[in-house]
N, C-alpha and C positions, 0 to 999 in steps of 0.2 A: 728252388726245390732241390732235395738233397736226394739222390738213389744207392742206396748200398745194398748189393747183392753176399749174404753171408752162410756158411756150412754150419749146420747142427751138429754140435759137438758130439751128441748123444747118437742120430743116426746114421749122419756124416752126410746127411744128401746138404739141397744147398736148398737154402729158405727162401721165399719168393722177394721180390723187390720192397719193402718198404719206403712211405715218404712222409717225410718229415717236412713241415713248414719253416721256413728261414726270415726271421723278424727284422724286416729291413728299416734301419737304421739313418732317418733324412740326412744325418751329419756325415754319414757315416761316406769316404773321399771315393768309394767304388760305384756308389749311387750315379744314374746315370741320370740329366734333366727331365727324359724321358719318364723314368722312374718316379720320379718326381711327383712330374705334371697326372698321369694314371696313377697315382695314390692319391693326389688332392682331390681327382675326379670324383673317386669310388668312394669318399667321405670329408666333401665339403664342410668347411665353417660355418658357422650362422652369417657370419659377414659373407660369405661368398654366396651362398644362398640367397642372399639380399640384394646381392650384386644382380644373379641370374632376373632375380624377378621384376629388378629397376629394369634392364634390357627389356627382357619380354616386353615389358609395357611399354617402355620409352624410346628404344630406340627404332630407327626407322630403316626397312627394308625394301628394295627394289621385288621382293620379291612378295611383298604384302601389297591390298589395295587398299588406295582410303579414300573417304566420302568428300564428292564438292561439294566446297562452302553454299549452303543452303541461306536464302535469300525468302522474307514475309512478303515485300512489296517489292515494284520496280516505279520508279519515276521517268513518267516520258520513256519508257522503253530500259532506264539503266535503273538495274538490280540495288536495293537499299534494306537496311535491317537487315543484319548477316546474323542467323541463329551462330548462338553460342559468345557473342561477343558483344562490349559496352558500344555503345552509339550517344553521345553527348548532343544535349540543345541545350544552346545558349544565347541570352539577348541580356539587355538593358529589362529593368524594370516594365510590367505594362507594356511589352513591344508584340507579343503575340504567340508566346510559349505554349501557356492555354491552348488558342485557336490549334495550333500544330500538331497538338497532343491529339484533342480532336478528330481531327482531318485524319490522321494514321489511322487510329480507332475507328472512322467511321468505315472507311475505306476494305479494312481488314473484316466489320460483320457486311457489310452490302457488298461487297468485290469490287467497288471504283468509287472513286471520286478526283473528281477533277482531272491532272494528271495522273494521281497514283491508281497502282493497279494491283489487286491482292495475285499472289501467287501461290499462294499453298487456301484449298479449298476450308479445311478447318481448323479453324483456330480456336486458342484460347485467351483473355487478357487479362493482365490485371494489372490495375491502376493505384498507388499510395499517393497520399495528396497529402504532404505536411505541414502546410502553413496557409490553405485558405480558410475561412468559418466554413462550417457545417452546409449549411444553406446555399453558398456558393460552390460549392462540390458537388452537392446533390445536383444543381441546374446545370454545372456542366455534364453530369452524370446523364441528365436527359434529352439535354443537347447529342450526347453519345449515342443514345437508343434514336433518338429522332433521325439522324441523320445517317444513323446506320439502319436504317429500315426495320425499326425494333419498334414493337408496341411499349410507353413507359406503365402500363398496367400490367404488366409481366415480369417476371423473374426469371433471368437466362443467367445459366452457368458459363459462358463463354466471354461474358464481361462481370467483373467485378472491381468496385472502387471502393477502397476507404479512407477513412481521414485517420490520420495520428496526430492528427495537433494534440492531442491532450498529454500523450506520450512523453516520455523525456528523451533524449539520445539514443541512452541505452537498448531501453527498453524497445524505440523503433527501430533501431539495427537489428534486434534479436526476433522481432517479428516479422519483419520482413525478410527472413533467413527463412524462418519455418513456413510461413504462407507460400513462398516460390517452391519451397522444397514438399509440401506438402499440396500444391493446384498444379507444376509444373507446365505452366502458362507458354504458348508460343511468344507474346509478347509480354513485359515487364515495363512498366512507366515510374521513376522516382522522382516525385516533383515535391520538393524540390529536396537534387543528396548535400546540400547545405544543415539540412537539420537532424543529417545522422550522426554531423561529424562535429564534438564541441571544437575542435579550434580548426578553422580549414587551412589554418598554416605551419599544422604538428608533422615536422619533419618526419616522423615515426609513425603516429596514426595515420597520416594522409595514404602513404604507400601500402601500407599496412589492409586498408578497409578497399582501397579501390582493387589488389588482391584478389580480397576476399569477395568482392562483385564478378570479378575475374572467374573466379572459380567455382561460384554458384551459378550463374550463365552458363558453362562450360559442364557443369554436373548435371540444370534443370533442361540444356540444350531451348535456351529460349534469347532471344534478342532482345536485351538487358538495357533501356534507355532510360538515362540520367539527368534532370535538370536542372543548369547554375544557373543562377547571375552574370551579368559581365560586369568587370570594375569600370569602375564610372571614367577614367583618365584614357583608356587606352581600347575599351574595348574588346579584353583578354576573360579568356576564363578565371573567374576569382580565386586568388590564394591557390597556397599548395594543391588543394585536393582538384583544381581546374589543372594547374600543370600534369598532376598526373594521370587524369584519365585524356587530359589531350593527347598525353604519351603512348598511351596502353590503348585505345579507342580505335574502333573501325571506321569511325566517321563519325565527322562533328556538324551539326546544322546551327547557324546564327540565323535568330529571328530578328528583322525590322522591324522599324514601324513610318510610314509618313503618313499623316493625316489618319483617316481610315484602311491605307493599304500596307499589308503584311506581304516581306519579302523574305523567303525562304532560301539561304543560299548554302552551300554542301562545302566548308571551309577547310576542312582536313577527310583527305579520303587516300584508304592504303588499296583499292581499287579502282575500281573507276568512276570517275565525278558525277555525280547528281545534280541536271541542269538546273538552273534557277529558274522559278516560281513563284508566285502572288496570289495573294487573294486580296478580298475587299467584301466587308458586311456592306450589302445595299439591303435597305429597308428589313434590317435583322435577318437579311439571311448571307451566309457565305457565298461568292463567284469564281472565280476563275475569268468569265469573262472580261477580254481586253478591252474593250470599247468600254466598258461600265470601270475598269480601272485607270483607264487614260484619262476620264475625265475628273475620276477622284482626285488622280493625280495632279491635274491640271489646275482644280482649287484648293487641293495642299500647297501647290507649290505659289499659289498666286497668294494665300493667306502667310504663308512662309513670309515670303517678299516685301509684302505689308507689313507685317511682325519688324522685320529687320529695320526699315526702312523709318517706322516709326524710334525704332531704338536709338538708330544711327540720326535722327533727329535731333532725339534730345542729347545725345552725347555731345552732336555740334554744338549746340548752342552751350552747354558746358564746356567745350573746349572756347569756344568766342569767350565767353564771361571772362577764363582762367588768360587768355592772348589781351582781353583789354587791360587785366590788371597789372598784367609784367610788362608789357609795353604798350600800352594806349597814346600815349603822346604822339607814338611814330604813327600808329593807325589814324590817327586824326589827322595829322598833317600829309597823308602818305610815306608808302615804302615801298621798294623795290622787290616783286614777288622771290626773286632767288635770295635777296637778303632776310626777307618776311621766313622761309623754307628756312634756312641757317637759324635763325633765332630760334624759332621753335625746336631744333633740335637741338640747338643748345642751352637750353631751358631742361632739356630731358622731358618734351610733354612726347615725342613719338620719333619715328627713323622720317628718313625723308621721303619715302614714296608716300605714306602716312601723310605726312605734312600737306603735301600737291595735292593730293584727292579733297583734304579737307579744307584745303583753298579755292580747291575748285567746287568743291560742294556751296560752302558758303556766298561762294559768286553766283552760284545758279539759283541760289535760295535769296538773295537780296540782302545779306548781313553785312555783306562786304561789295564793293564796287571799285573797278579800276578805271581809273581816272589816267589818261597817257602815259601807263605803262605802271603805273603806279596803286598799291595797292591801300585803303582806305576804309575808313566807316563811313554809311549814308550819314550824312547831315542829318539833324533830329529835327521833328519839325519845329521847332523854335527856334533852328537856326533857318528858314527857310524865308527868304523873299517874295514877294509878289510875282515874280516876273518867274520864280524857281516852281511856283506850284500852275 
């Protein structure tokens, strides 16, 4: 600011101060940073403007508070379904995804079951079901109300399930945007997010879509649960789109299965672990009880055993067939077992601990017989004497 005090020519007094504004000039080398920084304040850019409002929102301040991670259920005591985030179940085919869906559902309208234990008193869910028939959706639909202490002669807003099977891709991704944005559900179920995605191994849509799960969870503040497949060789969540919500996920649950019993176990968790659990349908209804699962147990695993047992049978006797034809002369005459182990692995039928078991199998089964020290085939009975039988 400029002040100049000047005399009237005319009366000769002196004129009052006048001020003139002085247009500062950012290039201009007397500017001081100071000067600078209070002019960009007093008329920000639009980028800068942009900038302030990114802050505001995003960054974080010791001097703000923010909300604990809010938790639908706890299992056995530990907190599970974190509102606002993906939560992944995954199994094999037919292992017991269903039932799991279930059991959270039911749990969430009656406040317990089993282990789990609802923790927020009202809720709302909603269920998409992409890939069973009609008919099969609806029974588990009733199963839902049954076991949530729901009359199925009613219609409650607090559960609802649809099918999209008939849907394409598209069309089920764009719906199930609207439906959570429009019910803004405590709970969210996608069984299965295999059929929103056409290639579950698109380097670009995979990340892309589980995102955008990301951030509808995160907008409808509801606990966003997704259901894969596991691949059949290793047990993993399927293709791309299973790597990335393993990534980006609050917890991951694999479903079992042996015989009749479902094993629930909490495989990736960015808090704290959710212990393992079971159930078991006795006479169509779900349990928990251990006594009624040990025993399920006990004839799964005895039918197992049989299963095997019969396998490993015939395979013997397929391996004998395949040991008479590449050397039967020496089996007939006898051979020395550690020499009998060496042939066969070097035939390339198996390694050597391979080889001993199924020497020793066949001895205990009567295909083979050692004679002092020597290994052999039983005589047929038309090699057999009088004095032999």
């Amino acid at each position: 600011m400029i002040n100049q005090n000047s005399s009237n020519p005319v009366s000769g007094q002196v004129a009052p101060a006048t001020t003139q504004t002085q247009v500062i000039n950012p290039m201009s080398p007397a500017l001081s940073a100071r000067d600078i920084i209070l002019q960009a304040a007093d008329s920000p850019t639009a980028e800068e403007q942009e900038l302030r409002f990114f802050y505001e929102q995003y960054l974080l301040s010791t001097e703000k508070e923010y909300p604990e991670v809010e938790y639908l259920l706890e299992v056995n005591g530990v907190p599970y379904l974190s509102v606002g985030d993906l939560t992944l179940v995954q199994a094999q085919a037919k292992s017991g995804k269903t039932t799991y869906i279930t059991l959270l559902t039911a749990a969430l309208l009656a406040g317990e079951w089993g282990p789990l234990r609802r923790l927020r008193e009202q809720n709302k869910i909603v269920v998409f079901d992409t890939e069973q028939y009609i008919a099969d959706t609806n029974a588990m639909y009733l199963r839902m109300l049954a076991m949530g202490q729901r009359s199925p002669h009613d219609e409650y807003n607090e559960l609802k399930v649809l099918n999209l099977r008939k849907l394409d891709f598209s069309e089920r991704r764009r719906m199930v945007a609207r439906v959570l944005l429009h019910e803004r559900p405590s709970l969210a179920v996608i069984d299965g997010i295999r059929d929103l995605v056409p290639d579950i191994n698109d380097p670009i849509d995979c990340p892309r879509y589980v995102q955008e799960l990301m951030q509808l969870a995160t907008e409808v503040e509801c606990a966003l649960v997704v259901v894969l497949h596991n691949n059949m060789g290793d047990n993993t969540a399927r293709g791309w789109i299973g790597k990335e919500i393993i990534n980006k996920c609050g917890a991951a649950t694999e479903c079992k299965k042996v015989g009749n019993v479902m094993t629930f176990e909490n495989t990736v968790f960015r808090r704290a672990r959710v212990p393992k659990w079971q159930v078991v349908y006795s006479e169509g209804i779900p349990t928990c009880d251990m006594s009624v699962i040990g025993k399920h147990l006990e004839t799964a695993r005895a039918e197992r055993e049989q299963e095997v047992s019969q396998k490993r049978s015939v395979n013997d006797e397929e391996h004998l067939s395949h040991m008479q034809e590449l050397f039967g002369e020496a089996l007939r005459i006898g051979i020395n077992r550690s020499e009998l182990v060496k042939q066969i692995i070097d035939h390339g039928m198996m390694k050597r601990t391979a080889a001993q078991d199924l020497i020793k199998r066949l001895l205990e089964r009567g295909f083979l017989q050692d004679m002092m020290g020597l290994i052999m085939l039983p005589p047929s009975p038309s090699m057999l004497t009088p004095d032999m039988i």
